[in-house]
C-alpha positions as CSV (number, residue, x, y, z in Angstrom):
1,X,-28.4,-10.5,-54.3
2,X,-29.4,-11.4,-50.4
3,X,-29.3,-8.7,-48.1
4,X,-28.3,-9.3,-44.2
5,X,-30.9,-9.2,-41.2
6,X,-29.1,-7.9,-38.3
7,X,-31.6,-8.1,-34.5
8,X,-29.9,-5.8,-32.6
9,X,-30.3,-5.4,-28.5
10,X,-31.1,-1.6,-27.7
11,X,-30.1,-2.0,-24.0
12,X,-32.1,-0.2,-21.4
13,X,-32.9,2.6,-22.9
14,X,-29.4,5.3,-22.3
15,X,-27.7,5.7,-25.4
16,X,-24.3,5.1,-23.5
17,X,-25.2,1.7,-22.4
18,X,-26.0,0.9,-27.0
19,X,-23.0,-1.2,-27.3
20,X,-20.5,0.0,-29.8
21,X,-21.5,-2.7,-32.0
22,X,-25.0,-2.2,-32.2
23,X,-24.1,1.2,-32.7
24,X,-22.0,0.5,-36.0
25,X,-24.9,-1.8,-37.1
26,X,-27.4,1.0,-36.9
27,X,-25.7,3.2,-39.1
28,X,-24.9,0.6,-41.6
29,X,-28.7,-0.6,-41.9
30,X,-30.8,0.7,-45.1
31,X,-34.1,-0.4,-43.0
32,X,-34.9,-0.5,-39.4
33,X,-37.6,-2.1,-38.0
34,X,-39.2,-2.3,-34.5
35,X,-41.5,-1.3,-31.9
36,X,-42.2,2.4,-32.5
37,X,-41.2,3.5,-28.9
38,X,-38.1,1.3,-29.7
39,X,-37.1,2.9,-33.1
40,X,-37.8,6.4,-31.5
41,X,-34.8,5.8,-29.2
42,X,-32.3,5.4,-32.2
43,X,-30.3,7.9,-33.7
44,X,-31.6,9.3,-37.3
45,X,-29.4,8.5,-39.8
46,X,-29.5,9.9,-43.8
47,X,-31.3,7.4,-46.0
48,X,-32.7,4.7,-43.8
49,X,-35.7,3.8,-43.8
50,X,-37.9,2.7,-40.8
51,X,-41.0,0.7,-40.2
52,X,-42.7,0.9,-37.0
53,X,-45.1,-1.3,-35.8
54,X,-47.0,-2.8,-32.5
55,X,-45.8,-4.4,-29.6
56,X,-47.9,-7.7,-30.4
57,X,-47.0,-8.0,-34.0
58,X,-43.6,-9.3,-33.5
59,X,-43.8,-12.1,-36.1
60,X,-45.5,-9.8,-38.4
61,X,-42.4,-7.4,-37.9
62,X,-39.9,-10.4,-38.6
63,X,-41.1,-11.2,-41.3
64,X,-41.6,-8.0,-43.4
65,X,-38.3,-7.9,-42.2
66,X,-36.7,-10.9,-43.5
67,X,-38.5,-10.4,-47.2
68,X,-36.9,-6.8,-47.1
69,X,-33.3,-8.8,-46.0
70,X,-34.2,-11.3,-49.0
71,X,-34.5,-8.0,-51.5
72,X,-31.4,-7.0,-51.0
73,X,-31.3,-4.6,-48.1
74,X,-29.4,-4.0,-45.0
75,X,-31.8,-4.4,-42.2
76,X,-31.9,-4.0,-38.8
77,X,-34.2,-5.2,-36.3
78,X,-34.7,-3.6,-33.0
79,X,-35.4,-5.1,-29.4
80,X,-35.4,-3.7,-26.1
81,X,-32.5,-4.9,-23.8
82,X,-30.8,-8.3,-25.5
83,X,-32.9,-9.5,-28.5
84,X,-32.4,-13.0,-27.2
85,X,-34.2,-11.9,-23.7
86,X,-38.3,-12.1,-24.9
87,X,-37.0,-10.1,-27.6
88,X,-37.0,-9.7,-31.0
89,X,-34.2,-12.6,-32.1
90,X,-36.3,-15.8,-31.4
91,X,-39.7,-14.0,-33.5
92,X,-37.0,-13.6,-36.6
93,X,-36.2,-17.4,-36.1
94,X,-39.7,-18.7,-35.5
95,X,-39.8,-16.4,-38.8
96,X,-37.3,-18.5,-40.9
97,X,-38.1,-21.7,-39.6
98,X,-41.9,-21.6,-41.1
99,X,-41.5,-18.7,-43.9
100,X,-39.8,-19.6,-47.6
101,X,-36.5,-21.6,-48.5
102,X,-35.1,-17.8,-49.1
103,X,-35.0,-16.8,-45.8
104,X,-32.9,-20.0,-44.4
105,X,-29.6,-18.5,-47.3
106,X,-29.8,-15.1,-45.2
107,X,-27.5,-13.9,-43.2
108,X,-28.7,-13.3,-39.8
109,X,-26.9,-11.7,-36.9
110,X,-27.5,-11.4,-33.3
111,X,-26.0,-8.5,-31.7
112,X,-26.6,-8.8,-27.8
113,X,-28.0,-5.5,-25.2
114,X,-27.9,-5.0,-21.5
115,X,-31.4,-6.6,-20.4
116,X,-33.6,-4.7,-18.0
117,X,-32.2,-7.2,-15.4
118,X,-28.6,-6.5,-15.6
119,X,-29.2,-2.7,-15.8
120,X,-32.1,-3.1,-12.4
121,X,-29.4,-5.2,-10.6
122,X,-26.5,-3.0,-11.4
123,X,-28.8,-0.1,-9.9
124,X,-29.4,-1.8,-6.3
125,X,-25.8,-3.6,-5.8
126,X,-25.4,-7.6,-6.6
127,X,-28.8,-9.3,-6.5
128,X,-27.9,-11.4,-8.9
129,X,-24.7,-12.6,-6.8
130,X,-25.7,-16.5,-7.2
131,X,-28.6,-18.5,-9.4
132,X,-30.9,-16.8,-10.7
133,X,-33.8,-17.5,-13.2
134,X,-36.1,-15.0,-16.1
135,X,-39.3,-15.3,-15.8
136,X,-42.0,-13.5,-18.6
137,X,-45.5,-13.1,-16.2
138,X,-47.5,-12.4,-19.6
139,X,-50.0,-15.1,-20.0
140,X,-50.7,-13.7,-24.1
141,X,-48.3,-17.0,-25.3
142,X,-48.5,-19.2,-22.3
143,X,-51.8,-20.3,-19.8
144,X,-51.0,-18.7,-16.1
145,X,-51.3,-22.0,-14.8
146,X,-47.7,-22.5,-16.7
147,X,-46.8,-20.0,-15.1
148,X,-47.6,-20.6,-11.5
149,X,-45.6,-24.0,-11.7
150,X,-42.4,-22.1,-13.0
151,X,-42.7,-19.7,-9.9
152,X,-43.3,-22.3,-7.4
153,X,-40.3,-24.2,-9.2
154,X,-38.2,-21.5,-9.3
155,X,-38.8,-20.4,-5.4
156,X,-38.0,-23.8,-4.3
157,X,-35.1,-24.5,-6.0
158,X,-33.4,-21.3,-4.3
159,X,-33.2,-19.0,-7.8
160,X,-33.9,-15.0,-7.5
161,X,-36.7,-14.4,-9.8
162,X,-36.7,-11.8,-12.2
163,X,-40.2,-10.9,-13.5
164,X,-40.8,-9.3,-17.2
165,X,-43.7,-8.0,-18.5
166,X,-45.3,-7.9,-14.8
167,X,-48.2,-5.7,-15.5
168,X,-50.7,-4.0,-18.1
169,X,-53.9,-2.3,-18.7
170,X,-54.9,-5.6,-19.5
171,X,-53.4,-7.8,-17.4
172,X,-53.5,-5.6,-14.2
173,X,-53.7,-8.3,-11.5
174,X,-51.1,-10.8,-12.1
175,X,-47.7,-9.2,-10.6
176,X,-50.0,-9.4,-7.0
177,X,-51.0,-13.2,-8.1
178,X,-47.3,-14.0,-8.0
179,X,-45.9,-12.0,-4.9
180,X,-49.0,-13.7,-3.0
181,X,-48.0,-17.4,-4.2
182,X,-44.7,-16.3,-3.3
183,X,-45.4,-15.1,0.2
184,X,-46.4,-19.3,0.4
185,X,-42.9,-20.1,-0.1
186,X,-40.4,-17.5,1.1
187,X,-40.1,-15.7,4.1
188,X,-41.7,-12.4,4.7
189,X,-38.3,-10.3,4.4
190,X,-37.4,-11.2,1.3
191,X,-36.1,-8.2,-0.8
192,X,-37.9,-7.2,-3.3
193,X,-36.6,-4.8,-6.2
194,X,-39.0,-2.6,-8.3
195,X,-36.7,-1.4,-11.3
196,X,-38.7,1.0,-13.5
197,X,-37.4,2.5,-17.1
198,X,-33.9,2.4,-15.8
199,X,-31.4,4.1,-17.6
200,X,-34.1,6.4,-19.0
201,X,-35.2,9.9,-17.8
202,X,-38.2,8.9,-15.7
203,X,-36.2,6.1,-14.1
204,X,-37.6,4.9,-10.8
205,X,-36.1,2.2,-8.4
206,X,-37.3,0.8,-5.2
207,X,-37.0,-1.5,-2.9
208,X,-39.6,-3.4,-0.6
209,X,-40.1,-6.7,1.0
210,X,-42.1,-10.1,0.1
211,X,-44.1,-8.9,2.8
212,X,-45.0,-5.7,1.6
213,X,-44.7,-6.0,-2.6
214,X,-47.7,-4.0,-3.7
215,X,-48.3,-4.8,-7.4
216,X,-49.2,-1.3,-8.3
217,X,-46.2,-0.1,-8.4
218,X,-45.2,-2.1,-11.3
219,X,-46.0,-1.1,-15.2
220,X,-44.8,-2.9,-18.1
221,X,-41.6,-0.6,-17.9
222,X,-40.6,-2.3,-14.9
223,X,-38.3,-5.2,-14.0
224,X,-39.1,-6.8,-10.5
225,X,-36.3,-8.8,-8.7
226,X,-37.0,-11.1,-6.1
227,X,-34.3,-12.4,-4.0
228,X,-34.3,-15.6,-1.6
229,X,-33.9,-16.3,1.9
230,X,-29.9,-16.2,1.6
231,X,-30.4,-12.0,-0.4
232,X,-29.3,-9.5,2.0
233,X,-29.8,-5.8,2.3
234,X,-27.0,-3.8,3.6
235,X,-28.1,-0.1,5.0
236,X,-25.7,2.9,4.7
237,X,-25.9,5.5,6.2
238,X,-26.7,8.8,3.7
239,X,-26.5,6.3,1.0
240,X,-29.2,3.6,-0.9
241,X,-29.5,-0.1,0.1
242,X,-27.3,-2.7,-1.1
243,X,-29.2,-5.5,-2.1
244,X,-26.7,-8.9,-3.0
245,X,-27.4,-12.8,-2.9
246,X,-24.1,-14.0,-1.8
247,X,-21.8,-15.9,-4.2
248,X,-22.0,-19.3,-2.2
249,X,-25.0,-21.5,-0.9
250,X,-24.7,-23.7,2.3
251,X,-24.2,-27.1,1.7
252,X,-26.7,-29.4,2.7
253,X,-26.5,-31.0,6.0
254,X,-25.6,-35.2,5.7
């Protein structure tokens, strides 16, 4: 008899933002399987299983996942933020789509998580107020130059940009890449929001502008929001920044 494959969204990283949902669904699954700093953040339960595994062996992950799910079991897989934000959810169906007839009869679930961005956003006020656009700056699945045309894109067309995956030991210069190209298209006062680990005990959140965005103070625990020329900061007295991006854009002149 099939088992179920449930990819389920962590959130952040505070237990109170786990969904009650995903919460059920943990304590329901036989086997877990994730990232190992992931699986570390979920609640032991009595006779599950877990497999941990690397960051950058996601569709080796789906897929021991899916032949456990074909065996019989109840499994979970887990992802950081939403599983459908450069998470765990589209490895599991790039998993079915080129692994064995078996996997296509299982029954897969998606249960969604607060993404870094939501929970950065919520931290600074409403930066997210109008259109805004995800962007991954890992170049391990895509060239850079893709990348560049996505930020130019994205800049133009008016979106706040939200950067994943800005930095790592291995890719240490390409969060400064992009605020520089940026600094081509946007004017110098541009908010910019450095969300690190939020929601977790060494959380860290800052705010700078275009002008002054130093790359180093990114990791690949942060979120960076960049806002356009229509984000605003409000300053309060004895109290943080509000950054927004107003709910309306001006029409265009005729």
């Amino acid at each position: 008899m099939s088992g179920t494959l449930t990819v389920i969204g962590l959130g952040p990283g505070d237990l109170e933002q786990l969904t009650p949902q995903a919460s059920e669904a943990l304590r329901n699954a036989d086997s877990l399987y994730g990232y190992a700093p992931y699986l570390e953040r979920v609640p032991q339960h009595a006779g599950q299983t877990r497999h941990a595994s690397d960051n950058r062996q996601e569709i080796q992950r789906a897929q021991q996942a899916l032949a456990a799910a074909a065996g019989g079991a109840r499994v979970a897989v887990v992802s950081g933020g939403d599983p459908g934000v450069f998470g765990m959810a589209a490895a599991v169906c790039e998993a079915i789509e080129s692994g064995p007839a078996a996997w296509r009869e299982l029954e897969v679930i998606v249960i969604p998580g607060v993404s870094a961005v939501l929970a950065v956003a919520a931290r600074i006020g409403a930066p997210l107020g109008h259109d805004f656009c995800v962007l991954s700056l890992s170049d391990n699945l895509k060239p850079w130059s893709v990348i560049e045309r996505r930020l130019e894109a994205a800049a133009t067309a008016g979106f706040v940009i939200a950067l994943y995956n800005p930095v790592s030991r291995t890719r240490p210069w390409q969060l400064q890449s992009a605020f520089e190209q940026l600094r081509r298209l946007l004017p110098a006062r541009t908010p910019v929001v450095f969300g690190r680990a939020v929601g977790r005990p060494d959380e860290r959140v800052g705010v700078a502008t275009l002008a002054t965005a130093d790359g180093s103070h990114a990791d690949m625990s942060t979120c960076v929001i960049i806002g356009t020329e229509q984000t605003r900061s409000i300053e309060r007295a004895g109290k943080s920044t509000l950054i927004y991006t107003p709910r309306g854009a001006a029409r265009p002149s005729t």
